[in-house]
GUBA-762582 format. One record per residue: residue number from 1; residue in one letter; x, y negated, z negated of N, C-alpha, C in turn. Coordinates in Angstrom, 2 decimals, m for minus. Layout:
BEGIN
R  resi  resn      n.X      n.Y      n.Z     ca.X     ca.Y     ca.Z      c.X      c.Y      c.Z
R   NUM     A        X        Y        Z        X        Y        Z        X        Y        Z
...
END
This chain:
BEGIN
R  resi  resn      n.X      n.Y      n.Z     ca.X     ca.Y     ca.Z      c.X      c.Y      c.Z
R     1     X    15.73    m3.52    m6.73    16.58    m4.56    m6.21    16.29    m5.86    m6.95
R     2     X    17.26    m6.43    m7.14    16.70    m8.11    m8.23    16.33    m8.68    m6.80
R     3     X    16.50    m8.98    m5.70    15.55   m10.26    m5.32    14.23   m10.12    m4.85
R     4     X    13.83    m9.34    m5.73    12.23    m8.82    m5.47    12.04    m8.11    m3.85
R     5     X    12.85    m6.85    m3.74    12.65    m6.55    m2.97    12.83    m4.61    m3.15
R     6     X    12.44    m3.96    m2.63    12.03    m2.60    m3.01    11.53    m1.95    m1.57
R     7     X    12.58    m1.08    m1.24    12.37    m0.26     0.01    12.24     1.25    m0.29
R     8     X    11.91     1.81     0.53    11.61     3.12     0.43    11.04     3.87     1.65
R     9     X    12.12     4.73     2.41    11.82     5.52     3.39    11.20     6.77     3.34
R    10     X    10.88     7.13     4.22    10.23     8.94     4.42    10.62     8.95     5.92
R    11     X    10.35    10.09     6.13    10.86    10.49     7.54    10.37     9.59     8.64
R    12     X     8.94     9.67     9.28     8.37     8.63     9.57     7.76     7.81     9.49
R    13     X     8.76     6.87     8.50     7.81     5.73     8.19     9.08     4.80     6.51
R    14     X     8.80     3.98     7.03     9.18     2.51     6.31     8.02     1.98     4.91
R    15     X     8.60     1.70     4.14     7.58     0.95     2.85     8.60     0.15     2.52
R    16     X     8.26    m1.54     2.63     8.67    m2.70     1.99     8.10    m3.29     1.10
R    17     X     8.50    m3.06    m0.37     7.44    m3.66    m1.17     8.16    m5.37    m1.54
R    18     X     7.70    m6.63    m1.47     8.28    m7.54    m1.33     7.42    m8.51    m2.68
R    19     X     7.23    m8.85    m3.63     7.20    m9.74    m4.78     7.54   m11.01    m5.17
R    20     X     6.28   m11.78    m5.48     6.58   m12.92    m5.90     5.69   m13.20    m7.09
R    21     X     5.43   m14.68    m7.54     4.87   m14.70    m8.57     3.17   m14.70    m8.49
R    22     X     2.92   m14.52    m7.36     1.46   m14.38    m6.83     0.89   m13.37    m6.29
R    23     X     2.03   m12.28    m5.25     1.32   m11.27    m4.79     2.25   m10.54    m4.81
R    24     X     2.22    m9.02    m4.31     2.75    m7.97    m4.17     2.32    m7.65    m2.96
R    25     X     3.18    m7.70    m2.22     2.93    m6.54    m0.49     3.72    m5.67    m0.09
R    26     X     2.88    m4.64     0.68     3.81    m3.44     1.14     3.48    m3.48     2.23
R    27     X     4.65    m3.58     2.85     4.84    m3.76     4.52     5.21    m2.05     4.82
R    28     X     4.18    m1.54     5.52     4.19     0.08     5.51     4.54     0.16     7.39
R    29     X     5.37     0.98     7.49     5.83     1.03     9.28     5.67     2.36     9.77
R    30     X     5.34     2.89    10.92     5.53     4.24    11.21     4.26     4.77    11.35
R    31     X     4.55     6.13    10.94     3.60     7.46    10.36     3.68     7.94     9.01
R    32     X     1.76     7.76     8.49     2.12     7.98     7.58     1.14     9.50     7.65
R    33     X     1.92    10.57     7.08     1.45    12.07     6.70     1.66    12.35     5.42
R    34     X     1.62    13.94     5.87     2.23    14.24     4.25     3.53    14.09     3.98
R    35     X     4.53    14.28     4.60     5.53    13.70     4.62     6.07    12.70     4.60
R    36     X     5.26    11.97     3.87     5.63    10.17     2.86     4.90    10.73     1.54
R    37     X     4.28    12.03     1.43     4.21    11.97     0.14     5.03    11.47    m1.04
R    38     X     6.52    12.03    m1.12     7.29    11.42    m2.25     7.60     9.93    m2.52
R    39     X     7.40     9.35    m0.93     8.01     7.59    m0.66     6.65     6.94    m1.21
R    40     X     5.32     7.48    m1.11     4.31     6.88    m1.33     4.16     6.99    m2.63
R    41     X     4.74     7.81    m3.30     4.38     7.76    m5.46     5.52     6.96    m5.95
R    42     X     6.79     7.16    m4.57     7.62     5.92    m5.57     7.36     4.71    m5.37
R    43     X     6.58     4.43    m3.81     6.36     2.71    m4.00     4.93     2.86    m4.86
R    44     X     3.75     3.45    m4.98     2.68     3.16    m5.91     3.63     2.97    m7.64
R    45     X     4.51     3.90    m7.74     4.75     3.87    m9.40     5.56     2.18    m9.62
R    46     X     6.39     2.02    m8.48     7.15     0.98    m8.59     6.12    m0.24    m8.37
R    47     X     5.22    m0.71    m7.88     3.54    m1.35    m7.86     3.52    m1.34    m9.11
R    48     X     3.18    m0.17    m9.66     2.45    m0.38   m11.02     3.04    m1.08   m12.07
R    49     X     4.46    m0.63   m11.80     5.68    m1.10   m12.62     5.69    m3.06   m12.47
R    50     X     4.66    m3.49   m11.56     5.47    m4.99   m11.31     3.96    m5.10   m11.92
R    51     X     3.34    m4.59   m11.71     1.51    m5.03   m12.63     1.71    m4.98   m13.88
R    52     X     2.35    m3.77   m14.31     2.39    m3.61   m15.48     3.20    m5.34   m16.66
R    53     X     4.25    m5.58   m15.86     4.53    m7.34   m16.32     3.62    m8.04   m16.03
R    54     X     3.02    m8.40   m15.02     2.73    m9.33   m14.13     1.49    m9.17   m13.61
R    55     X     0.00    m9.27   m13.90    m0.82    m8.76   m12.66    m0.65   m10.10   m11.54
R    56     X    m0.67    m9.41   m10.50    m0.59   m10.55    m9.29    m1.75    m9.12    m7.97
R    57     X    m2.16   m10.36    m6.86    m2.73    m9.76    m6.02    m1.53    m8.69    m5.05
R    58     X    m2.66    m7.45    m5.01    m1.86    m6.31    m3.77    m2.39    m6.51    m2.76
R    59     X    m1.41    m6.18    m1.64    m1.66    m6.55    m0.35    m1.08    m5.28     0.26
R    60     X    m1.46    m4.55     1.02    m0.82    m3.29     1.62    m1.39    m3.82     3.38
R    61     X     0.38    m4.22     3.92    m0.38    m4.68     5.34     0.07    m3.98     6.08
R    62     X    m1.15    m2.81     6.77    m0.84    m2.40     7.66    m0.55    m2.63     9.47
R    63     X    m0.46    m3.61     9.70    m0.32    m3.68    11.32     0.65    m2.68    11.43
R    64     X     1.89    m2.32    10.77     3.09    m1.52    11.52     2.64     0.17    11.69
R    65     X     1.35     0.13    10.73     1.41     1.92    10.86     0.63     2.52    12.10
R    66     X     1.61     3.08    12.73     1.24     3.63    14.27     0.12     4.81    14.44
R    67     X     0.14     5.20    12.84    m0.45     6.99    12.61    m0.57     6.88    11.30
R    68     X    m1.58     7.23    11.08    m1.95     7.75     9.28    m3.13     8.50     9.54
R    69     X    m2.77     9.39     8.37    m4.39    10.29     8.06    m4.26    10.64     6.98
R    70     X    m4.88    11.65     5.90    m5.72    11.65     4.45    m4.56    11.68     3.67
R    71     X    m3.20    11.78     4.14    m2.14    11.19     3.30    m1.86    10.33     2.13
R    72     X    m2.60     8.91     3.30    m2.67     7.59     2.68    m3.55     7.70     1.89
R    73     X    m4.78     8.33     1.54    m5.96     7.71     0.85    m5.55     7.95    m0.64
R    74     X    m4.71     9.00    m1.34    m4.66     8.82    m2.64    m3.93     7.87    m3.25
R    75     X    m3.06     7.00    m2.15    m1.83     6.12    m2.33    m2.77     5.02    m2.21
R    76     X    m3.49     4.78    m1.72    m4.59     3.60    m1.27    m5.12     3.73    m2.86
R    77     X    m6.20     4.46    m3.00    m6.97     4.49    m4.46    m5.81     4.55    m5.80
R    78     X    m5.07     5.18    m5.87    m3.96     4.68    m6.71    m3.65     3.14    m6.92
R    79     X    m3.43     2.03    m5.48    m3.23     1.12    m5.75    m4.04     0.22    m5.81
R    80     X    m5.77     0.42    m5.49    m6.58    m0.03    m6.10    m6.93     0.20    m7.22
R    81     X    m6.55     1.37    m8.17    m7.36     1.36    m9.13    m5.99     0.38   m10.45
R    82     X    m5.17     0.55    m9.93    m3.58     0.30   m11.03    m3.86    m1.70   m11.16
R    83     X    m4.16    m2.33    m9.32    m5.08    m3.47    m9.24    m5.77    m3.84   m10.31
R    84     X    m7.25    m3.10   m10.08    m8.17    m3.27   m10.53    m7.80    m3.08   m12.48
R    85     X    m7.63    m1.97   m12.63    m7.06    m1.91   m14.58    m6.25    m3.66   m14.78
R    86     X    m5.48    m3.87   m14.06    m4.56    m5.25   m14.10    m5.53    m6.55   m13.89
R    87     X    m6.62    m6.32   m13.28    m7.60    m7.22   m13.21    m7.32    m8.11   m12.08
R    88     X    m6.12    m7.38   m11.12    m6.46    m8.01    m9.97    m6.63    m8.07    m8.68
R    89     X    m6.65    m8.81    m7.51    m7.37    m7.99    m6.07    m6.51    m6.90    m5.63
R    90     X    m7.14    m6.29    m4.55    m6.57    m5.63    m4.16    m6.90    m5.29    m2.52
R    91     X    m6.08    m5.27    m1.49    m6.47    m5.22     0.26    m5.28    m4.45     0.96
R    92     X    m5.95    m3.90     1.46    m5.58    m3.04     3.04    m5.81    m4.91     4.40
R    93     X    m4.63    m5.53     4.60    m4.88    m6.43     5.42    m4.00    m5.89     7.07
R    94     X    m4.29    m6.46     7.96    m3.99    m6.09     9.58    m4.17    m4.87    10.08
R    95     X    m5.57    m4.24     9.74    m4.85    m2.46     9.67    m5.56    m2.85    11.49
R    96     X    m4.84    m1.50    11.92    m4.94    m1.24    13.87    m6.55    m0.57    13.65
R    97     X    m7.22    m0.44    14.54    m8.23     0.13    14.83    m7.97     1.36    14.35
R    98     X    m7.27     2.70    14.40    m6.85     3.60    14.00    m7.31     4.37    12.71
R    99     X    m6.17     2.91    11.94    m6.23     3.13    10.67    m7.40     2.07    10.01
R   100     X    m8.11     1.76    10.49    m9.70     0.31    10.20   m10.50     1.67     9.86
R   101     X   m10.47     2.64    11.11   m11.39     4.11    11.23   m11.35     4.96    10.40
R   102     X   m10.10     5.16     9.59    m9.74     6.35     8.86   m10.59     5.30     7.66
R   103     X   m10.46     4.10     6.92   m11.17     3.65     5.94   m12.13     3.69     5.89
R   104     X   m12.90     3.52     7.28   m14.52     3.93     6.84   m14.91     5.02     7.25
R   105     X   m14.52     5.79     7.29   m15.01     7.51     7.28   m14.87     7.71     5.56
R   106     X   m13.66     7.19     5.36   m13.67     7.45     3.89   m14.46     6.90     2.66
R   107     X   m15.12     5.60     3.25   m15.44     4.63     2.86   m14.83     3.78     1.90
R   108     X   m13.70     3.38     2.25   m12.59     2.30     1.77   m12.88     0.98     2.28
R   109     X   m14.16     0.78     3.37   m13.90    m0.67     3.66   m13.81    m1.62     3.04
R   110     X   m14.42    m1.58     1.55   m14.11    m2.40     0.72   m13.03    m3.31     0.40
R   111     X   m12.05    m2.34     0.92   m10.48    m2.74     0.57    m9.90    m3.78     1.95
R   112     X   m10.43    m3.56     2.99   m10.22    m4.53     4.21   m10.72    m5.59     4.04
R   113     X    m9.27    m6.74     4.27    m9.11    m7.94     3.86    m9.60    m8.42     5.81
R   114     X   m10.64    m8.91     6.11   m10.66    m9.47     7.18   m10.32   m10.79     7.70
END
């Protein structure tokens, strides 16, 4: 979309990726399973695609996700590592208790922006 804006559904669940000249965020809604697999490689590739011009900070804010499990984590490390190559930050910010839990079992806390 030209006004820096980039959506992308899966069954349950919403991805808003929204762009400016400073950050990149994905406003993620719902449930996320395996069934956001395909919505989750097109918003990571389309991410990479705005790093690839531009590095600016990622922001993946979860308050909206009601449900996630090991789904998210390769979409998570994908967009830290595409970040990190670009040289720049990268956060999991508002996540619910839920999904705070699923990061540190995995040990992602790193990525929680408090």
């Amino acid at each position: 979309m030209t006004d820096g804006t980039f959506l992308c559904r899966a069954p349950f669940a919403t991805f808003v990726v929204r762009h400016d000249a400073r950050t990149i965020r994905i406003a993620a809604k719902g449930e996320i399973d395996m069934t956001c697999e395909r919505a989750l490689d097109q918003v990571a590739t389309h991410v990479e695609s705005l790093l690839h011009v531009e590095p600016r900070r990622v922001v993946v804010d979860a308050v909206g996700i009601s449900f996630c499990d090991a789904a998210a984590i390769p979409f998570l490390l994908r967009l830290e590592t595409a970040a990190r190559e670009s040289a720049a930050e990268f956060c999991v910010s508002n996540p619910l208790s839920k999904v705070r839990r699923l990061l540190e079992i995995v040990g992602l806390t790193r990525v929680i922006d408090t």
